[in-house]
C-alpha positions in Angstrom: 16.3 -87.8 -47.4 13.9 -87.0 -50.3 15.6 -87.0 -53.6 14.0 -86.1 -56.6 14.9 -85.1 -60.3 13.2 -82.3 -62.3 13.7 -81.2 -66.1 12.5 -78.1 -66.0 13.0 -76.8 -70.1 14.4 -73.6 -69.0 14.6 -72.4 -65.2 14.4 -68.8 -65.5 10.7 -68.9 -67.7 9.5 -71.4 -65.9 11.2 -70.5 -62.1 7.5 -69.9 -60.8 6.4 -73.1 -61.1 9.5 -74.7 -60.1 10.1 -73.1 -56.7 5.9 -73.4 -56.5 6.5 -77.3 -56.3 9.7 -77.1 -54.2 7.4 -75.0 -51.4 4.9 -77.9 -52.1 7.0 -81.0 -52.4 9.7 -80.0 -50.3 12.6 -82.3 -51.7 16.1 -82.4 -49.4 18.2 -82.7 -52.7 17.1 -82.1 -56.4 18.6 -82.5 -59.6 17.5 -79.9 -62.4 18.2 -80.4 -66.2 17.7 -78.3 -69.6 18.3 -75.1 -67.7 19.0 -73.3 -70.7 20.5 -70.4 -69.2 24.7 -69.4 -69.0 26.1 -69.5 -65.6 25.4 -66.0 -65.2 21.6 -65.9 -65.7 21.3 -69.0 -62.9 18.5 -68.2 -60.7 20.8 -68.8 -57.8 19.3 -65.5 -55.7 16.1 -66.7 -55.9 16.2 -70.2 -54.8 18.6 -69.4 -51.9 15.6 -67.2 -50.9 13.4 -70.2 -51.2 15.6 -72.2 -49.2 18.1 -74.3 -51.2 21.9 -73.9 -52.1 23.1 -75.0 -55.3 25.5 -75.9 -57.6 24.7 -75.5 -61.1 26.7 -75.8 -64.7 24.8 -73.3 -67.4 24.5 -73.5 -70.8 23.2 -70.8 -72.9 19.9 -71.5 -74.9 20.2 -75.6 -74.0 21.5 -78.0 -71.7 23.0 -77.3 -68.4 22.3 -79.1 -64.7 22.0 -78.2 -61.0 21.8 -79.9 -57.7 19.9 -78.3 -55.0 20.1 -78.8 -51.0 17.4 -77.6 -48.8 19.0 -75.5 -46.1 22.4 -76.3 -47.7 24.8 -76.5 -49.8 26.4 -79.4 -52.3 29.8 -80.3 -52.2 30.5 -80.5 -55.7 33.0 -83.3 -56.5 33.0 -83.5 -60.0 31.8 -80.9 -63.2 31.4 -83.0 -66.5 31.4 -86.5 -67.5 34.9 -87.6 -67.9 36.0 -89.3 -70.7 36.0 -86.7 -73.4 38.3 -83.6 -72.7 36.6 -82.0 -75.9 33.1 -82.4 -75.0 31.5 -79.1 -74.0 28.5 -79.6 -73.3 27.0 -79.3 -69.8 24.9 -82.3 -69.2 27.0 -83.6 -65.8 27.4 -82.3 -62.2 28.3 -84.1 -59.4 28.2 -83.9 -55.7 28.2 -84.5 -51.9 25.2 -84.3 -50.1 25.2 -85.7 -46.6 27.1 -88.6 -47.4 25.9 -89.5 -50.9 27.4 -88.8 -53.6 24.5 -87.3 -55.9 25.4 -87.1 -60.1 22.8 -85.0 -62.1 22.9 -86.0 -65.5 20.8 -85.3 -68.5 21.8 -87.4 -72.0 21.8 -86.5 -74.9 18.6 -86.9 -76.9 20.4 -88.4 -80.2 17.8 -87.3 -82.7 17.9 -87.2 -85.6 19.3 -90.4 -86.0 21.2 -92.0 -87.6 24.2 -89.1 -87.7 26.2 -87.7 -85.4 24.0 -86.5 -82.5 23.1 -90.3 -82.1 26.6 -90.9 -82.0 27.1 -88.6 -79.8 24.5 -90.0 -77.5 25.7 -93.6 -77.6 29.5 -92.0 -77.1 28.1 -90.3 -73.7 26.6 -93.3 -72.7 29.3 -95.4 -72.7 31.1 -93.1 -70.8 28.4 -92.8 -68.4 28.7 -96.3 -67.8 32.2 -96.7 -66.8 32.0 -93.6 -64.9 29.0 -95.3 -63.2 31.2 -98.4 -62.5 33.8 -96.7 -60.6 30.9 -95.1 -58.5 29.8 -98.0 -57.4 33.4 -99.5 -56.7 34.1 -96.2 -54.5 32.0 -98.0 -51.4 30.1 -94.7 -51.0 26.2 -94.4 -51.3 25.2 -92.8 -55.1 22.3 -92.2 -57.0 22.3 -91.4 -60.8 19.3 -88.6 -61.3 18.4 -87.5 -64.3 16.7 -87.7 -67.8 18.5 -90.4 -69.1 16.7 -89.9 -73.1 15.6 -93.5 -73.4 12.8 -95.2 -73.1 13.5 -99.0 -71.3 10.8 -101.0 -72.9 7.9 -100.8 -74.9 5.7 -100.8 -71.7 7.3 -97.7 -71.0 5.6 -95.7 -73.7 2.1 -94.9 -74.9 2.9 -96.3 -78.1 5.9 -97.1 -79.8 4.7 -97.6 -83.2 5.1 -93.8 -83.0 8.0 -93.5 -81.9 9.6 -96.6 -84.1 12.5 -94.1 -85.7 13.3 -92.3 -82.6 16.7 -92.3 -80.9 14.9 -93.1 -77.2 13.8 -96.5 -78.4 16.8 -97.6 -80.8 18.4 -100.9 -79.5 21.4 -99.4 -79.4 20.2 -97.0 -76.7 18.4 -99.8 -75.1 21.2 -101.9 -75.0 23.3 -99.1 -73.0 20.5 -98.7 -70.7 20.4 -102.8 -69.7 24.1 -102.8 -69.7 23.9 -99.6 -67.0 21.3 -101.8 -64.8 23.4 -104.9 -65.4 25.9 -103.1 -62.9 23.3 -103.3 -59.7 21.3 -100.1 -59.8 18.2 -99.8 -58.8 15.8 -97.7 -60.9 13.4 -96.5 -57.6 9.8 -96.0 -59.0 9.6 -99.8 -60.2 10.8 -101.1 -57.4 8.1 -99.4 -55.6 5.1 -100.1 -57.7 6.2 -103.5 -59.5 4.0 -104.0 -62.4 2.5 -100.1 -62.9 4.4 -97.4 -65.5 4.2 -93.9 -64.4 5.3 -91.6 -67.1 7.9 -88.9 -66.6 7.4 -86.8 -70.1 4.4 -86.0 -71.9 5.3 -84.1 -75.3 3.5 -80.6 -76.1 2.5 -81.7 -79.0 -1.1 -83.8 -80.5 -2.5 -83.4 -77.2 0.2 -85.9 -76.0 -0.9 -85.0 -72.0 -4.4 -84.8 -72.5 -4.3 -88.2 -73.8 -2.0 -89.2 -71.2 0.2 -90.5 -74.4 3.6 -90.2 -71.7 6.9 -92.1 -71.7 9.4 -92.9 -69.0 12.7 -91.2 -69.4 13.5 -89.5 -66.2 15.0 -91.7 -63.5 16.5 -92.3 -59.7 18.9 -95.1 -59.9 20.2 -96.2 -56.6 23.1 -98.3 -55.7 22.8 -101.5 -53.6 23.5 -99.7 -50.2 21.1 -97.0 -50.7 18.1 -99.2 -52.3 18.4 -100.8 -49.0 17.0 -97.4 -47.9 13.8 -97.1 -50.0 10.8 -96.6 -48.5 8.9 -94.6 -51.3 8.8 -93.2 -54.8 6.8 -91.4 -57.2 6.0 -88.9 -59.6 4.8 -85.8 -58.8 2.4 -86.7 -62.1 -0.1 -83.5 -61.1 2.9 -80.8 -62.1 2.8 -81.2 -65.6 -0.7 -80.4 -66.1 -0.4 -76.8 -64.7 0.1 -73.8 -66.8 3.8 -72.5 -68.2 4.8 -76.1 -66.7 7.4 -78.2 -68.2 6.7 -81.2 -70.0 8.5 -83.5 -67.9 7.2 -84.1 -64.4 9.6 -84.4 -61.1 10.3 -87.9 -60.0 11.3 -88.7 -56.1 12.3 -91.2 -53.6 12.1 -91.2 -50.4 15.4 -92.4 -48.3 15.1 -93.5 -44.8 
């Protein structure tokens, strides 16, 4: 199984280059976040035609995840992060794929902080780590996929004097993200290449890709059963670089 995750900052404008590096990359299962479209407006017709089911939860004009199965379809177990019966936002979707149980996420960015949308963020990321917790105590093989909105370490940035005041490098967020770890997951593209730092996001802005200024912020975390099944991982660093692209880049493992 190849597993990869992919924000694409709005499907429908940029659905060329997504189903470009699907035909490329060929992934079994992907998970797609900031779809920015309403339920309705899902591409749905067009990656069916391409060759994937999906399962999707829209939000107009931000947010909103999918999961999509080459020649099939996910069996979705769970739609939103539970927790928080008042939260509305569609940043959660979870499901079957073959056995594993697959949850898309995308957190929240917490800027500007601090104020509410970083309390917000840290809110969902608690939550995110019990949920996490009783994932792994179900027995069943799971991988967290997604664009988790913080940055580990300093090693995983260009530079962080930059970015000193941001919510993705506050040690709050930091702290969550060790704490989530803490629990046995396996964050795949390290423990592929130990010692290298291949960057997920490069910001439109100052030239931030030209300069390769990236950070890492979009991530496959594997539980202890399924780590045991590693035998690759990677970004596919070449997609950002094209034209209309996003300004994240997909990230994949491969799952014997």
């Amino acid at each position: 199984m190849k597993i990869a995750t992919f924000n694409v900052n709005g499907i429908n404008g940029r659905l060329p280059r997504l189903l470009e590096w699907l035909a490329e990359a060929q992934p079994d299962v992907v998970c797609l976040q900031e779809l920015k479209t309403s339920d309705a407006t899902f591409p749905a017709a067009a990656l069916r035609e391409a060759g994937y089911g999906a399962a999707w939860c829209g939000q107009r004009g931000f947010n909103g995840v999918a999961i999509l199965v080459r020649d099939g379809e996910p069996i979705v177990i769970r739609r939103g992060l539970p927790g928080d019966e008042a939260d509305t936002q569609s940043r959660y979707l979870e499901a079957a794929v073959d056995g594993v149980i697959v949850a898309c996420l995308y957190l929240p960015n917490g800027n500007p902080q601090p104020g509410p949308k970083f309390d917000y963020k840290l809110a969902w990321f608690e939550r995110l780590i019990g949920h996490a917790q009783s994932l792994l105590d179900s027995g069943h093989p799971v991988v967290l996929a997604g664009d988790f909105n913080v940055v580990p370490t300093d090693d995983d940035i260009y530079s962080p004097k930059s970015w000193l005041k941001d919510a993705l490098l506050q040690p709050e967020s930091r702290a969550c993200w060790r704490r989530l770890l803490a629990q046995g997951w396996v964050d795949a593209v390290p423990k592929m290449h130990p010692g290298e730092v291949r960057y997920t996001f490069w910001d439109y802005f100052r030239k931030h890709w030209e300069r390769n200024a990236g950070l890492r912020i979009d991530f496959l975390l594997l539980n202890k059963s399924l780590a045991k099944r590693l035998v690759d991982a990677g970004v596919d660093r070449e997609v950002r670089g094209r034209p209309g692209a996003s300004d994240h880049a997909p990230v994949w493992a491969l799952l014997r």
